[in-house]
Steps between C-alpha positions, in 0.01 A plus 500: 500500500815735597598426132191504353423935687908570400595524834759348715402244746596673836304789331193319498483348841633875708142601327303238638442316169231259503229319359127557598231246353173603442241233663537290825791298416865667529595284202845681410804657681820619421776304570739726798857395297421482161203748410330175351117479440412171636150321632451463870332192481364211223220711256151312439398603155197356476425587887583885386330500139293247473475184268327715220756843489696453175754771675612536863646833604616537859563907574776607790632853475861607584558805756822649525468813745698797410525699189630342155 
């Protein structure tokens, strides 16, 4: 993610960088040494989406505090 905003890694994390997913589940965080997006836990398509959804889009937003 550091990689992906052009910014260095220690950069990211002095700014609080983090993920925030929209719904109940905190599905995604950002991993503390290398800025990696990664799943907090095993993801149930068809318990998210449904059977019938030809797409599945799961939505988390990125906050990094501080002006860019």
């Amino acid at each position: 993610v550091a990689k992906d905003l052009g910014l260095e890694l220690s950069v990211l994390r002095d700014r609080g960088g983090r993920i925030v997913d929209k719904g109940r589940r905190q599905y995604f965080s950002l991993h503390e040494k290398t800025g990696h997006l990664v799943t907090a836990e095993r993801i149930d398509r068809e318990q998210e989406c449904g059977r019938l959804m030809e797409n599945c889009v799961l939505r988390c937003e990125m906050i990094v505090e501080g002006e860019m």
